[in-house]
C-alpha positions as CSV (number, residue, x, y, z in Angstrom):
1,X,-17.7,-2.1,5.9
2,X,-19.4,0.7,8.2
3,X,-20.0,3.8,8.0
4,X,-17.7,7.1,8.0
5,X,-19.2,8.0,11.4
6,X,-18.6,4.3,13.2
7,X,-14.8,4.1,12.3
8,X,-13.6,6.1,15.1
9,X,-16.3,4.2,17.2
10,X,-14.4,1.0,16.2
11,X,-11.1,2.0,17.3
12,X,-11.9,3.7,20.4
13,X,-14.4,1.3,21.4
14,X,-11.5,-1.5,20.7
15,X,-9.3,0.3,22.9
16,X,-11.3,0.7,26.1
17,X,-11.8,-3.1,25.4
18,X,-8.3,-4.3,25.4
19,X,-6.7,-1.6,27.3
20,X,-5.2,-0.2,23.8
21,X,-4.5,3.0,24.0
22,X,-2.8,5.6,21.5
23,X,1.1,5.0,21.9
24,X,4.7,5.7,21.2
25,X,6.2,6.3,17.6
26,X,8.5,3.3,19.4
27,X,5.7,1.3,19.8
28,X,4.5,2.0,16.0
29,X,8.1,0.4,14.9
30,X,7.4,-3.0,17.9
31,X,3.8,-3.0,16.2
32,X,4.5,-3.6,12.7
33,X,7.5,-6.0,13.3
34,X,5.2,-8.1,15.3
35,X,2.4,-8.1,12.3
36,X,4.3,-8.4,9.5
37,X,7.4,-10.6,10.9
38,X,11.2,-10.0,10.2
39,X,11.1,-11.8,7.5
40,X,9.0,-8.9,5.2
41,X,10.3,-8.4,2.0
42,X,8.9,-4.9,0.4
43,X,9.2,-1.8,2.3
44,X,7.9,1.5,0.9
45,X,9.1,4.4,2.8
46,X,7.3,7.8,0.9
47,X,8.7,10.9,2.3
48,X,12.0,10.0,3.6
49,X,13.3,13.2,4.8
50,X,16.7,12.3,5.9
51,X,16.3,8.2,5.4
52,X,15.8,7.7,9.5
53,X,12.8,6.0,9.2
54,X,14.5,4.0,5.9
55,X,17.2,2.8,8.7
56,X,14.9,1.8,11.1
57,X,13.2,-0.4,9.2
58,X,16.6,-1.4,7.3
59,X,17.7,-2.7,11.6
60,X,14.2,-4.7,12.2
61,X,13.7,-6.0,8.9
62,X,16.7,-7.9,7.8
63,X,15.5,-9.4,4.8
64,X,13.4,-6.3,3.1
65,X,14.0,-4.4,0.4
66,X,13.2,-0.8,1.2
67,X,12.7,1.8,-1.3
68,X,13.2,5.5,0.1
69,X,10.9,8.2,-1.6
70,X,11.9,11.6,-1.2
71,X,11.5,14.5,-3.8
72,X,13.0,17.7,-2.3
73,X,16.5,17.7,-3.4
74,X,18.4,19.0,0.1
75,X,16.4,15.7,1.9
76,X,17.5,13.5,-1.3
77,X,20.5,14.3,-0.8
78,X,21.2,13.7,3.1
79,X,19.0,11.0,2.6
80,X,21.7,9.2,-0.1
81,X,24.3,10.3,2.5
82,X,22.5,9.1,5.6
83,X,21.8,5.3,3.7
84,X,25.4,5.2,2.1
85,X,26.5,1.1,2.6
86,X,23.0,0.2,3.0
87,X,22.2,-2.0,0.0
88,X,18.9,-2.9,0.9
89,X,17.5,0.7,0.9
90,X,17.2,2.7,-2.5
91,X,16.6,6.5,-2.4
92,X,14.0,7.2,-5.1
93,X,14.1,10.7,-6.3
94,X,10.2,11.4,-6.2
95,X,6.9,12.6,-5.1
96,X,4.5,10.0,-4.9
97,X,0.8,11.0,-5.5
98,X,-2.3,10.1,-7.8
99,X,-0.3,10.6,-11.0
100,X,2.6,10.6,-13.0
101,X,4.9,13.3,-14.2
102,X,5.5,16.6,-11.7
103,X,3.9,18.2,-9.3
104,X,4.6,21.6,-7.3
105,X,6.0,21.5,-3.4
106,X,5.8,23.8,-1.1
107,X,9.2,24.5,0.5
108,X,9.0,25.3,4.6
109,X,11.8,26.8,6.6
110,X,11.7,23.2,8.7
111,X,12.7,20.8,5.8
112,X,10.3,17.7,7.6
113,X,7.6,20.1,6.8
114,X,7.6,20.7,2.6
115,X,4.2,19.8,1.4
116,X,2.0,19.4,-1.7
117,X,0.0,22.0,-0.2
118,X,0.6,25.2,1.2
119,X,0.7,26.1,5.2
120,X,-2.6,26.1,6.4
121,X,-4.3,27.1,10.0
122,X,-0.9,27.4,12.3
123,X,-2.3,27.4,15.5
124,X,-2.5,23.4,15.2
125,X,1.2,23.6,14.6
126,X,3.9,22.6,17.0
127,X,6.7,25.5,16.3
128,X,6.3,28.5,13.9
129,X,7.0,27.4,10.3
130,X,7.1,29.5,7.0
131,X,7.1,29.4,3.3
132,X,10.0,29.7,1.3
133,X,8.7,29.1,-2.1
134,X,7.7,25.9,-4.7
135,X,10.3,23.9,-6.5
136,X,8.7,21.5,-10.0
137,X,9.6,17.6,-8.8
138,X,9.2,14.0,-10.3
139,X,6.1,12.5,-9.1
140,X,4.9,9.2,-9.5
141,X,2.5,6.5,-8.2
142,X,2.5,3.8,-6.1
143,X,0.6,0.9,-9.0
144,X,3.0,2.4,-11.5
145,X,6.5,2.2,-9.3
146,X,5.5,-1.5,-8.2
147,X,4.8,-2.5,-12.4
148,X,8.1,-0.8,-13.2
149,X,9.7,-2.8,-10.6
150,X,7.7,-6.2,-11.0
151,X,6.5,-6.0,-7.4
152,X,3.8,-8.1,-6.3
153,X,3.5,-7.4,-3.1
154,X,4.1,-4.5,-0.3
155,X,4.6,-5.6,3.4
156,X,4.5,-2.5,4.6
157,X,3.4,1.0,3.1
158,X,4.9,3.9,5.4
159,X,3.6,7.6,4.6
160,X,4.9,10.6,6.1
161,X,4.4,13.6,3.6
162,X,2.4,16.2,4.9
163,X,-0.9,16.3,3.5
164,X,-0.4,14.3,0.8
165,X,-1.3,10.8,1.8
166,X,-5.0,10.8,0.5
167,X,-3.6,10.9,-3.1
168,X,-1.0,8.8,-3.1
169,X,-3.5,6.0,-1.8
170,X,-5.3,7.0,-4.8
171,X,-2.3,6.7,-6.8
172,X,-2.2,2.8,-5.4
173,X,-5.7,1.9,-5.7
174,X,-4.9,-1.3,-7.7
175,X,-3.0,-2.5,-5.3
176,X,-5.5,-1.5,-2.1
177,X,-8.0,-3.1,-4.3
178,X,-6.0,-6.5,-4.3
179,X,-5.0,-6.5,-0.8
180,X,-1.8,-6.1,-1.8
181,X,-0.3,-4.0,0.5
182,X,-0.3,-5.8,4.3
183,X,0.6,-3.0,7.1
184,X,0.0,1.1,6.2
185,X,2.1,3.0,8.5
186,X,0.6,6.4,8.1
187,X,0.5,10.1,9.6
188,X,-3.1,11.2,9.8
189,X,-4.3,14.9,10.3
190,X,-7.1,15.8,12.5
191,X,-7.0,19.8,12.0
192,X,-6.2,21.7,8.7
193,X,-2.6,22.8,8.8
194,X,-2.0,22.6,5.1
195,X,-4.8,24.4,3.3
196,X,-7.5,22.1,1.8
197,X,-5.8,19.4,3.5
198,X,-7.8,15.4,3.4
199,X,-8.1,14.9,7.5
200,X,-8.2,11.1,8.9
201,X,-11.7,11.0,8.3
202,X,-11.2,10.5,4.6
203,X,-8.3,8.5,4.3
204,X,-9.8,6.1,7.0
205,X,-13.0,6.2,4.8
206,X,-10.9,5.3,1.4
207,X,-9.0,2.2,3.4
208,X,-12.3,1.0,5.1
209,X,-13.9,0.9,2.0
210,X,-10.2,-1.3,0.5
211,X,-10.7,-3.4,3.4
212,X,-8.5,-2.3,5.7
213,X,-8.8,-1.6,9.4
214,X,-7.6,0.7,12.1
215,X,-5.3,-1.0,14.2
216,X,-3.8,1.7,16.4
217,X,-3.0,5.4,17.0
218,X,0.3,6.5,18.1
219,X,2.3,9.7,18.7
220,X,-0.6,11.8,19.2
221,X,0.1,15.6,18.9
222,X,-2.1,18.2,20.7
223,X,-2.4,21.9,19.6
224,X,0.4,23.9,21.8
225,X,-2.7,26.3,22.2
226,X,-5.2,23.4,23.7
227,X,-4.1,20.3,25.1
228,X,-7.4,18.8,24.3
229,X,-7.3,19.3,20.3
230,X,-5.8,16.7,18.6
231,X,-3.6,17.9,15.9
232,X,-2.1,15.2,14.1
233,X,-0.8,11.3,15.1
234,X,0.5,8.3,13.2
235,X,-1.5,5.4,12.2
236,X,-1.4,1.9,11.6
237,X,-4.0,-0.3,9.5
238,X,-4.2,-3.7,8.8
239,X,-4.9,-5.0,5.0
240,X,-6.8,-7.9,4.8
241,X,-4.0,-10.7,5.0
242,X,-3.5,-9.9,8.3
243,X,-7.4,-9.9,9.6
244,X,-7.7,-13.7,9.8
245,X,-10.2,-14.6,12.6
246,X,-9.7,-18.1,13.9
């Protein structure tokens, strides 16, 4: 385990290494078929929006059960829609965070955008979004869902939910601890656009310390205002089942 300061230095030093660079959300879908295999049987999709990242992985993975988290009611609902026939992917009806019982979202005009937090610093953002207001949802966590369901183990944890990623990996610190969960699929934020938002540093900090490394970035975003600030990009680590050195 290093330091909070060498873990870009890790992946970026990797990269010029390899030839590895920061990729395609394409490439993020290629990368974790060809870690975890086809044959992956748990799939956690948290923050579903309209279930086309659930059918994505419903096409590569034809073996996995995928369970579709999504707590604003309008996305639940086009998610059910969107997934109708699938009966490998189930739309669960909930935040997903550091506890259980309800917590408060913040409704945006763009529906990918709703948030545990409220808008933060807009210049990092892409198109102009605003508040509509908060709406009380089910929340629950990610060691609780998998003992409700007798789930031992997650091949792949995906997380797209807008600032709330650093406590729902709280929420499955049993499982992190355990090694229990293979690939995490996750966006990352490098500037505050939710207020008070966790950046990359400290959910890379939280899975280094869990034992899991940085395997690659990909859809990097820039701010519209400066192509040199990154904004926000999806991530990929690799739990420890899958860091094997021969």
């Amino acid at each position: 385990m290093g330091t909070l300061a060498t873990l870009a230095q890790r992946w970026f030093g990797h990269a010029d290494s390899i030839g590895h660079r920061p990729a395609t959300r394409e490439q993020l879908f290629i990368d974790q078929l060809t870690i975890a295999g086809r044959d992956a049987g748990v799939i956690l999709d948290v923050g579903a929006q309209h279930g086309q990242n659930a059918l994505l992985y419903h096409r590569d993975f034809p073996r996995a059960r995928i369970f579709a988290f999504e707590p604003a009611p309008d996305n639940l609902a086009r998610t059910r829609a969107e997934i109708a026939g699938k009966d490998r992917i189930e739309a669960i009806g909930a935040a997903v965070g550091d506890s259980v019982g309800e917590i408060e979202l913040h409704l945006n005009s763009h529906d990918g955008t709703h948030s545990r937090l409220p808008i933060g610093d807009t210049r990092y953002w892409e198109q102009p979004v605003q508040a509509l207001g908060t709406a009380a949802v089910p929340a629950t966590t990610i060691d609780a869902f998998l003992a409700e369901r007798g789930i031992a183990d997650v091949d792949i944890l995906a997380m797209d939910i807008q600032g709330g990623e650093l406590p729902a990996l709280r929420g499955a610190r049993g499982a992190l601890e355990a090694g229990r969960i293979g690939l995490i699929a996750i966006e990352v934020l490098f500037k505050p656009i939710y207020r008070d938002v966790p950046l990359f540093w400290e959910i890379g900090a939280l899975l280094d310390r869990a034992g899991y490394s940085l395997f690659g970035l990909y859809d990097c975003v820039y701010a519209a205002g400066n192509p040199r600030v990154l904004s926000w990009a999806d991530a990929l680590f690799v739990g420890p089942r899958h860091q094997k050195l021969s």
